[in-house]
N, C-alpha and C positions, 0 to 999 in steps of 0.2 A: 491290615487289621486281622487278627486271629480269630481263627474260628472259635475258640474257645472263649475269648470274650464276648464274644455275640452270645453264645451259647449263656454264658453264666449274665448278660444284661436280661436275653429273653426268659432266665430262668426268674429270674429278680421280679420283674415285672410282670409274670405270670402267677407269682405268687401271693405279689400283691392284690392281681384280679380276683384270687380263690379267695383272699380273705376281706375283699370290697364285697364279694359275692356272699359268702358267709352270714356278714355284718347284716347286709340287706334283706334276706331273706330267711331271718332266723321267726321275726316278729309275725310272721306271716304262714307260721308251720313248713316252710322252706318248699310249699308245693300247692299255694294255693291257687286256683284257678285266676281269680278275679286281680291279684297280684302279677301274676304272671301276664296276664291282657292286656290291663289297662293301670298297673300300678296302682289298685282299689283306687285308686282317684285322691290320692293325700299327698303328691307332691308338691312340696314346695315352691313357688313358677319361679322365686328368682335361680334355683338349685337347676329345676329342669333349661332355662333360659341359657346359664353358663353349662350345660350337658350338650344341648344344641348347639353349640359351637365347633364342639368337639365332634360331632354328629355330622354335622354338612363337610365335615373334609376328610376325608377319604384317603389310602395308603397314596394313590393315583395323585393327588389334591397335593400330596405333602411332598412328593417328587416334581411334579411337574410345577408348578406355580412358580418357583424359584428358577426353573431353566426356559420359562416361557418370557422372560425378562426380553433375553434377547433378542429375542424376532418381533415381540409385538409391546415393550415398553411396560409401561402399567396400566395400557389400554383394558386390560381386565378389571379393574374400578370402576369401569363405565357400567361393565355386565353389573359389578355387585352393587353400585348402587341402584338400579335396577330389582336386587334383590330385597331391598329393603320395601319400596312398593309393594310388590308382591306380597312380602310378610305381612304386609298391612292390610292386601288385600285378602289375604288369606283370615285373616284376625276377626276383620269386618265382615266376612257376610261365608266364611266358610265354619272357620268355627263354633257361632252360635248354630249353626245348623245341627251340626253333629252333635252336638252337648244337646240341644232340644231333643233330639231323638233318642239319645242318651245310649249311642252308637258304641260297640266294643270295634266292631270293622268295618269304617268307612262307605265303603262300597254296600252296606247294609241299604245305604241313603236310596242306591237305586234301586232295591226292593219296592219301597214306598214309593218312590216316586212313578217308575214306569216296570218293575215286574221282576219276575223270578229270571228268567232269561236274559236280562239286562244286568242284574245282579250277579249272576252267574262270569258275563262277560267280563266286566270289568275285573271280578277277581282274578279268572284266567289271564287273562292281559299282565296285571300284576305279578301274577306267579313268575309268566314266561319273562316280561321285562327285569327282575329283578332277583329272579335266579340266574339269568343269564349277566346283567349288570353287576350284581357283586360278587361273581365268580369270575370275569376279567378282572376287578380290580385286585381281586385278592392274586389270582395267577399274578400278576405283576410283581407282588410282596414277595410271594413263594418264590417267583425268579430270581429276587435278589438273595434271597438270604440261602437257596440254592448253592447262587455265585461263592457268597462268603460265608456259607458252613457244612454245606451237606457236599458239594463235588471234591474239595479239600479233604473229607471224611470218607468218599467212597460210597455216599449213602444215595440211593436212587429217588430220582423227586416224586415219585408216587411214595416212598416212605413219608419225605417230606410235607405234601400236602394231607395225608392222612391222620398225621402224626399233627399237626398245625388243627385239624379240621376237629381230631379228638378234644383238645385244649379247650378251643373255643365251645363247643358240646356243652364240656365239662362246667363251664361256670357259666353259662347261660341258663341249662336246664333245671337250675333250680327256681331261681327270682324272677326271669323273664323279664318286662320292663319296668320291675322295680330294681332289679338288679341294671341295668341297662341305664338309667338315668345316673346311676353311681355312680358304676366305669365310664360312663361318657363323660362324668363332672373331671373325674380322675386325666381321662384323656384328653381333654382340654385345658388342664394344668401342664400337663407333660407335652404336648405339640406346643404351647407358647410358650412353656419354660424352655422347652431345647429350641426353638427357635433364636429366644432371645438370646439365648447365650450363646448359642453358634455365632450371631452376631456380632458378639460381645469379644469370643477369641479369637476371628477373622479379623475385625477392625483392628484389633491387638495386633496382630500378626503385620497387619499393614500398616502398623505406626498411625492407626487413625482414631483419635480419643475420642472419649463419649460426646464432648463439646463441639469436637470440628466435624463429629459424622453428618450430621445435615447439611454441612455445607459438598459436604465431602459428594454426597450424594444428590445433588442437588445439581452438584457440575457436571454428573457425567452423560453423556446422550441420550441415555436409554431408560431416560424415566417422563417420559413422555403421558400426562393422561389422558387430555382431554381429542378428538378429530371429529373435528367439525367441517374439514373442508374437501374432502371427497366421499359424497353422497355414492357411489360406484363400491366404493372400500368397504370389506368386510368389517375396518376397525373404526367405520361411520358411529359419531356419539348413538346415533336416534336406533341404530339396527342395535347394537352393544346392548342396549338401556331396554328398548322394549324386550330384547331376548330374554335379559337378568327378569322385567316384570312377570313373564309369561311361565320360564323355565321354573321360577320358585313356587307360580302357583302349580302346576305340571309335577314338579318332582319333591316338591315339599306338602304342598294343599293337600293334594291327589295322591299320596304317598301313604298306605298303610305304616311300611315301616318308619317314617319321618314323624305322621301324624301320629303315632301311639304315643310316643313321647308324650307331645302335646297335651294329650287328652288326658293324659297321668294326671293332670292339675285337677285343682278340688272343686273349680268352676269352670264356667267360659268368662267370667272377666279376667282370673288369675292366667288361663290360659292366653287370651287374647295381650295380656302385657309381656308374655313369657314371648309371643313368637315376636315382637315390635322390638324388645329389646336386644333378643338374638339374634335381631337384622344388623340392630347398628353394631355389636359387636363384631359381628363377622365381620364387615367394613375393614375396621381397624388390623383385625388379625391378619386378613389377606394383606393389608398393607406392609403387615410385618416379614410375610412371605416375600412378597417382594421386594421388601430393601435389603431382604440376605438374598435377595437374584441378583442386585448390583452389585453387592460384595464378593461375591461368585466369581461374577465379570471382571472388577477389580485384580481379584486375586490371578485369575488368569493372563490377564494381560500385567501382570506385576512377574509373576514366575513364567511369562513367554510358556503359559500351557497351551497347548493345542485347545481348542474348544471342539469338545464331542462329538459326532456325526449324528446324534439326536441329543435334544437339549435334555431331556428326561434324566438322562446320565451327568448332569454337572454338579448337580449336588453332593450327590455319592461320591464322583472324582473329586471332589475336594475336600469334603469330607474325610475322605479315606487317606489322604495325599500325606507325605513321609512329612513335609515339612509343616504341616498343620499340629499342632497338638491330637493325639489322640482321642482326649476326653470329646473331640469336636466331633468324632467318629463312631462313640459309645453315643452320645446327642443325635447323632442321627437314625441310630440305630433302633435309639430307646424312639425318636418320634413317629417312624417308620413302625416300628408294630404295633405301639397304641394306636396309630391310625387303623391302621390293618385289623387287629383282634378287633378291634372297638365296632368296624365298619360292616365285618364278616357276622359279629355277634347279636348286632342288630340286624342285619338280613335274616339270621336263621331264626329270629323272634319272628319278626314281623310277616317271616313266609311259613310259621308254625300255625300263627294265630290268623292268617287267612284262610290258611286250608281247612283248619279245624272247625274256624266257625262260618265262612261265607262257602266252601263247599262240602266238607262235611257235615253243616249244618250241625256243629256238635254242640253247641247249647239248647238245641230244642230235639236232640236224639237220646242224648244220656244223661244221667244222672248229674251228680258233682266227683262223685267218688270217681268213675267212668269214664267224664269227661278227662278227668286226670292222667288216667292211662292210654286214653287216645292219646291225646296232648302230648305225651310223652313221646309215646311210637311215633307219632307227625313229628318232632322236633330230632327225632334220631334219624328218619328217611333224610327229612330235608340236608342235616347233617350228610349224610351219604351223598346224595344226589351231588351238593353242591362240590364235594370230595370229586367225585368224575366226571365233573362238567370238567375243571379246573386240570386234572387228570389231561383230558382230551384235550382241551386247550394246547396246552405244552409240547404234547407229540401231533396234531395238526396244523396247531395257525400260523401265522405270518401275519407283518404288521397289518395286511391288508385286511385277513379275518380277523384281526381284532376289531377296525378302524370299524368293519362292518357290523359286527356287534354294538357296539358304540351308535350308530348308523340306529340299530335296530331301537334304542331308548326313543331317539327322537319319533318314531314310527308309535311306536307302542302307546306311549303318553299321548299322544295324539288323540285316538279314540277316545279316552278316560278323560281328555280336557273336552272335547266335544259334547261327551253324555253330560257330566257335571255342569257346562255350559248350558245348554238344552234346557235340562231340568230346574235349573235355576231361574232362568231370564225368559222361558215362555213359560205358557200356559197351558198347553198343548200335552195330549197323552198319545204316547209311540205305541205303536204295534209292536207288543214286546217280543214276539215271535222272530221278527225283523231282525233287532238287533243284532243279534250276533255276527250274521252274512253284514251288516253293514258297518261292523268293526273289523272285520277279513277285509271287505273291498274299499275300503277307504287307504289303506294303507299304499293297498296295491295302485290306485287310479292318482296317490300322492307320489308314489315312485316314478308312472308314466309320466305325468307332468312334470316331475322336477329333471326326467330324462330327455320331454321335449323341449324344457327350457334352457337345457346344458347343449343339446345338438343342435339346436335352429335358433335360438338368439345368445348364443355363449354365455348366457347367465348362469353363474355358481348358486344354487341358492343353498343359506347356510343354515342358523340356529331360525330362519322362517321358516322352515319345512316343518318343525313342529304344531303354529298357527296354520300353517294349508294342509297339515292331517286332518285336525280339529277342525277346520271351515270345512272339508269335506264328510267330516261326521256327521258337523253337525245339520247340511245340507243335506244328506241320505237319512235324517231322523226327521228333518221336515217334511218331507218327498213321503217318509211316511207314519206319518202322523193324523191324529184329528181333533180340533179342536172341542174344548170342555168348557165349561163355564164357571170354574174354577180358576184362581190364581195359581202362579208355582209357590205360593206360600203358604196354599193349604197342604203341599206336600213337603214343608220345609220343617 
């Protein structure tokens, strides 16, 4: 594939961003605050519902899910159904919370609930999780398109990532997450239209019609869902399944950037159908990811390909392969940076509108005019930062510091499910002084354990290390605590 048609797809598709961005943000004087936070609250949930789809997958999501076929089946349906729980759980007893308080930033919750210090935490926590989370995924994007247009060009990938980081900047900084439910509607047409139809020219290719693909599919080994019979296995139904319930209240519930969307809807009932519906859709769509990982495999074992030395790479190899149609290749390309733009544009929201207003306390320091030009300067740092995180990345890591970064999510959300947990299911008011040291050591005493349960009983522990962050939080918020005679719904 040419560099210059990557170039002229990403140019296509970028311009369609600036004039989705445009449209969005014209009605709104193209800079207004309450637009830019919480989308004044007029979105429509079925519009935001098909945006979140396009929202939970990620450049990472849209390479790997199709090359994880072969090692673990479609044991990944166990995780998302899982997710649909969660959504529900999130719907029922997290959303009316926030809409009661009538929250711009989540984390506001633990202001009221247990203090400025607490409040403080959790946004911190946020920042470091998810500046650092969507500056690997994006480094992954920039890797590829590195590969097929800037090393071909001579162009150095700090041009690259800076040059990518401006783009996204650029059509974010005006709408924020009323611009952001758009492009996400936009990018969840374009991930399942090029899916499909990747599928569409693959199964072509392999003389396999729309009619016989199920069966087609159906016969070959590696579509395995359900494991029920080794409790020990990491791809046990019950670990899978409670992971999917926990991880989507953790990284969706508890997610500034996740929950803005959300709360863009004009109530919490519109909201609460928006996140139930974008459970069961997800379902489907990973599914669709997955029957192009068997055509993958197919394909390889049809043209005697080698298969990759990491699965991550099969898409793309095939994709990109002389004997595939092109257009299969321009489809990957186009799914691959809507994911990317889409995923990088929502982090640089979502870590504008935490800083600005959970630590810069900027709705209760300046004006509206003010807050604007903070807002702004916050959304250009962030921009920056997340440029040199990504930067460094490139010229330090190795699969291992990535694996560890990744490592670091589970850690992170830890504390943030612990307080939220806490705050909601007891009664009890923290010493909010506390907190913080008890979001530091929680991490740390979930590291030793999971390092003494890997050296003295050979136990892997895997997506449970999230829940034993969380139970250690929320154990060091009991330890110090005291009880009130109040419910947690008088701080609900």
């Amino acid at each position: 594939m040419s560099p210059i048609t990557v170039i002229i797809t990403v140019a296509c598709y970028f311009a369609l961003l600036l004039g989705v961005s445009w449209l969005s943000s014209r009605g709104s004087r193209g800079a207004d605050n309450a637009s830019f936070f919480t989308g004044s609250r007029k979105a429509p949930w079925p519009v935001v519902a098909f945006a979140m789809i396009g929202a939970a997958i990620s450049g990472v999501t849209f390479i790997s899910v199709p090359g994880m076929v072969a090692a673990k089946s479609y044991s990944y349906l166990q995780m998302v159904l899982g997710f649909i729980v969660g959504y529900a759980v999130i719907s029922m007893v997290l959303v009316p919370v926030f809409y009661r308080q009538g929250l711009v930033s989540i984390y506001g919750y633990l202001d009221s609930r247990f203090g400025k210090a607490s409040y403080r935490s959790g946004a911190w926590i946020f920042f470091i999780s998810k500046m650092l989370g969507a500056s690997v995924r994006f480094f992954v994007v920039c890797a590829v398109l590195q590969i097929l247009v800037f090393t071909p060009l001579g162009i150095p990938f700090a041009v690259n990532v800076m040059l990518t980081i401006a783009l996204i900047w650029l059509y974010t900084v005006r709408g924020g997450v009323k611009t952001l439910i758009w492009t996400d509607s936009l990018k969840s047409f374009f991930l399942i239209g090029s899916v499909v139809l990747c599928i569409v020219f693959i199964a072509s290719y392999l003389g396999i019609g729309i009619a016989d693909l199920p069966s087609a599919i159906a016969a070959h080994p590696g579509t395995r869902i359900w494991h029920f019979d080794d409790p020990m296995s990491g791809l046990y139904f019950w670990k899978q399944f409670a992971a999917g319930v926990f991880m989507a209240i953790a990284t969706n519930g508890l997610d500034q950037d996740m929950m803005q969307r959300n709360m863009a809807c004009r109530d919490s009932a519109s909201s609460r159908k928006n996140m139930i519906l974008s459970g069961v859709m997800q379902f489907f769509v990973v599914g669709l990811f997955l029957l192009l990982g068997t055509l993958l495999l197919l394909f390889c074992e049809h043209s005697s390909l080698a298969m990759p030395e990491k699965s991550d790479e099969l898409f793309g190899l095939v994709a990109t392969h002389p004997a595939i149609p092109p257009v299969v290749g321009v489809l990957f390309v186009l799914g691959l940076i809507s994911a990317a733009y889409s995923a990088a544009g929502s982090a640089l929201t979502s870590l504008t509108t935490s800083f600005t207003v959970d630590i810069l306390d900027g709705q209760k320091r300046y004006d509206d005019d003010s807050l604007r030009r903070v807002r702004r300067r916050v959304h250009l740092c962030m921009s920056a930062i997340m440029g040199l995180v990504i930067i460094a990345f490139y010229y330090a890591s190795n699969s291992d510091a990535i694996s560890a970064v990744y490592m670091l999510a589970s850690y992170t959300y830890g504390p943030i499910l612990g307080l939220f947990s806490f705050g909601l299911f007891t009664n009890r008011r923290v010493r909010d002084a506390a907190v913080p040291v008890i979001c530091v050591v929680a991490p740390v005493l979930s590291w030793c354990i999971q390092w003494a349960l890997s050296n003295y009983t050979g136990y892997q522990t895997g997506f449970e290390l999230l829940l034993l962050n969380a139970a250690v939080t929320a154990a060091g918020l009991g330890i110090c605590s005291i009880k009130v005679a109040q419910t947690s719904a008088d701080y609900a």
